[in-house]
N, C-alpha and C positions, 0 to 999 in steps of 0.2 A: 738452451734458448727456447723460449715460448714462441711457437708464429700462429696469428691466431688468420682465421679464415674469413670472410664473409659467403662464401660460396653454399649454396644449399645443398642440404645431403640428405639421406632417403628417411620416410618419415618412419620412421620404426626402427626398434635397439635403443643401445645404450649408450652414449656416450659421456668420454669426461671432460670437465672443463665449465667451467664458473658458468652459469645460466645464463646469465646477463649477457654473455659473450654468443652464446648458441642460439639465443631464443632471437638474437639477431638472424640467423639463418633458417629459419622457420618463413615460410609466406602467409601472410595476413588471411584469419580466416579458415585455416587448415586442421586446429586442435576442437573435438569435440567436449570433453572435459579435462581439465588443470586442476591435478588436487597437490597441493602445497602443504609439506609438515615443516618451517624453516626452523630456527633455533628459538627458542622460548624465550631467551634474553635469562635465564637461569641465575646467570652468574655465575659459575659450574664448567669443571671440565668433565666432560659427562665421560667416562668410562665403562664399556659391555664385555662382555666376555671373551676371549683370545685376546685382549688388551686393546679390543678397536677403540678409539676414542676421539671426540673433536672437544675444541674449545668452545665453550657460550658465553664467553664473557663480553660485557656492551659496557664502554664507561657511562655512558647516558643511555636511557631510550630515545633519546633523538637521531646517537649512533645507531642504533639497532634499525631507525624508521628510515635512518638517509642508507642502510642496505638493501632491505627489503620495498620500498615505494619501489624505485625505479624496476627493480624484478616482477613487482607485479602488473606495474603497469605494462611490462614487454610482455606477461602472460596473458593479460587483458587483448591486447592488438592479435593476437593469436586464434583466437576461440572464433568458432564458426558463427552464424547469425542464430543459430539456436545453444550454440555451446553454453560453459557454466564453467566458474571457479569453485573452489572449494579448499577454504585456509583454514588451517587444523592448529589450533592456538588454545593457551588457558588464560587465564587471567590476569599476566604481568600484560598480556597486548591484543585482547580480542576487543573491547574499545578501540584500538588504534588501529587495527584491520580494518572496524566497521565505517571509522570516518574518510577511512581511506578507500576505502569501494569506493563509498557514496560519494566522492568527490569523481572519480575516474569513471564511473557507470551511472550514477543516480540512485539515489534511495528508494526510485521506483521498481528498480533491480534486483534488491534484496529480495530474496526467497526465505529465507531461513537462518537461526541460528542454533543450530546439532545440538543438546548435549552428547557426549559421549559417559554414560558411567560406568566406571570400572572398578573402582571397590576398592583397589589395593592401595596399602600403602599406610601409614602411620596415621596418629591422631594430634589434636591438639586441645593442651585445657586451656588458652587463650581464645580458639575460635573453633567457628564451625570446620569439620575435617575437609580437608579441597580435596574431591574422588569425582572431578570431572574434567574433561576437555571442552573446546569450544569446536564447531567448525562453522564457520560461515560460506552459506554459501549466497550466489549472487550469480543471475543468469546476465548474457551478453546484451541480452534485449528486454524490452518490459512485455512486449506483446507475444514473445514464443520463445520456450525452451523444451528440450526433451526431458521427460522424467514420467518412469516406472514406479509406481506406488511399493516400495517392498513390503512384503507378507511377511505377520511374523505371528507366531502361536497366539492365540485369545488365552488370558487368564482369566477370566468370569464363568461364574457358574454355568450362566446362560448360553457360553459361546468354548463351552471345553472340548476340544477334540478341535477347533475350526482357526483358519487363520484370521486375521485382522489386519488395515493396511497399518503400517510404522509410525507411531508419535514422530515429535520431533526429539522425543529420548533414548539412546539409543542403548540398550542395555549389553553390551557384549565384553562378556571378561577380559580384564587385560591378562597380558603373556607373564607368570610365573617366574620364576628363576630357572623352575626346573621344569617347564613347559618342552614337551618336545619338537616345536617350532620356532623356541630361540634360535636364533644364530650368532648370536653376538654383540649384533649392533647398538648401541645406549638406548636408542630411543626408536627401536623397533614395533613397531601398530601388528595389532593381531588380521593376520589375514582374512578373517570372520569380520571384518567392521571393514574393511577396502573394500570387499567384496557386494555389500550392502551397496555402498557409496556408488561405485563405480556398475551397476548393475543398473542404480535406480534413475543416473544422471546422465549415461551415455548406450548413446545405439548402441546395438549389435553392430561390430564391425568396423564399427566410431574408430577413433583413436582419440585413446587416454593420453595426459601428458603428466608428467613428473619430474618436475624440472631441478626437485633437490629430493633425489630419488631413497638415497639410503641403502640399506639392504635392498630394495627393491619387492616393496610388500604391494605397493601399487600396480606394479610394474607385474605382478604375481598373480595379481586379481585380476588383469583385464586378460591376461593369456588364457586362464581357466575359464573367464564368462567370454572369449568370443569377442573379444575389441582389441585391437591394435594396439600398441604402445608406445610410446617415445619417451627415456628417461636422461636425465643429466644428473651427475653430481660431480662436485670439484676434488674430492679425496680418492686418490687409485682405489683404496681398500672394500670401498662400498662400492664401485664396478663392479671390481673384482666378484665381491660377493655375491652381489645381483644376477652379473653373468650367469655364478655356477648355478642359482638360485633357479636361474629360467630354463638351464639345462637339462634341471632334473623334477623339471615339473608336471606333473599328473597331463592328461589327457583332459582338454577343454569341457567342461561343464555346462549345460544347457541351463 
């Protein structure tokens, strides 16, 4: 038997259990940044290594849109007056993300849309090769959010040895087969590209939220840069991981 709770519980860890259900027990106002990876709509039962696996299958996207609206809007009522989401999407539904901000926040909202490129992956002779993600992000307010310019190397002759603040493209490899920071999970984000995210959109101190947490890559980044966390996901097996994930994680990074 399921009993579910409405009672609030402390804003940091991990807990399991459908978002929708938890982010009820969040108080209005309390999350600094919301970064959301949900399912892609794939069409796929996505399959990682030690055989962790979910399902992505949507018979329509309008099923995919009647999952995710109401989640994001409970993540939307969450975020403090300077807070910020951030939905990590490609192409079957970053259009469908972005009409759906602007409808719950305003278009005035909109900050940005990430690319992410990562390079890997097959090609095709019908089209151009897809070696990108999307992230949208969208702060709570039009007139104030927090955000950190991230530093990243200068490639110019002019500017070699110096850093430069971050396009909106974000160049950072995706995770290998044989990376030694897999863990498993299908659809695991390189801790190198959380770290960015959650550095440049939330305080010191802040608390991150990740409300379909995964292995816990998110959840990985803000303990190393010094912000609080709060994660949900509805399958034991990605607690589970997350947990041991947080257990053994390096000493906080300035």
């Amino acid at each position: 038997m399921i009993v579910t709770s409405t009672a609030p519980f402390p804003l940091e860890g991990i807990h399991q259990g459908d978002c929708l259900d938890l982010l009820k027990r969040l108080p209005p106002g309390s999350v600094d940044l919301a970064y959301l990876d949900p399912p892609f709509a794939t069409g796929r039962r996505l399959i990682g290594r030690e055989g962790l696996a979910f399902d992505d299958h949507w018979p329509t996207m309008e099923a995919w849109m009647e999952f995710i609206a109401p989640r994001i809007r409970a993540v939307v009522a969450s975020l403090t007056n300077t807070g910020s989401i951030l939905v990590h999407c490609d192409w079957r539904t970053s259009h469908h993300v972005r009409f759906l901000l602007d409808d719950l926040l305003g278009p005035q909202c909109f900050q940005n849309q990430l690319v992410w490129g990562y390079g890997l992956g097959g090609s095709s002779p019908k089209r151009f090769a897809r070696k990108h993600d999307d992230i949208i992000w969208y702060s709570a307010r039009p007139d104030a959010w927090y955000f950190e310019p991230p530093m990243v190397p200068a490639t110019s002759n002019r500017m070699r040895g110096r850093l430069k603040k971050a396009t909106d493209v974000l160049d950072v490899p995706a995770l290998n087969n044989m990376a030694k920071e897999r863990n498993g999970w299908p659809t695991q984000k390189p801790l190198a590209l959380l770290e960015i995210l959650v550095r440049a959109c939330a305080p010191e101190d802040g608390l991150v939220l990740d409300p379909m947490c995964g292995s816990g890559t998110t959840l990985v980044a803000a303990q190393n840069t010094r912000r609080r966390f709060l994660g949900f996901d509805r399958c034991p097996d990605a607690v589970t991981l997350a947990r041991s994930r947080l257990e053994t994680v390096d000493a906080p990074r300035s």
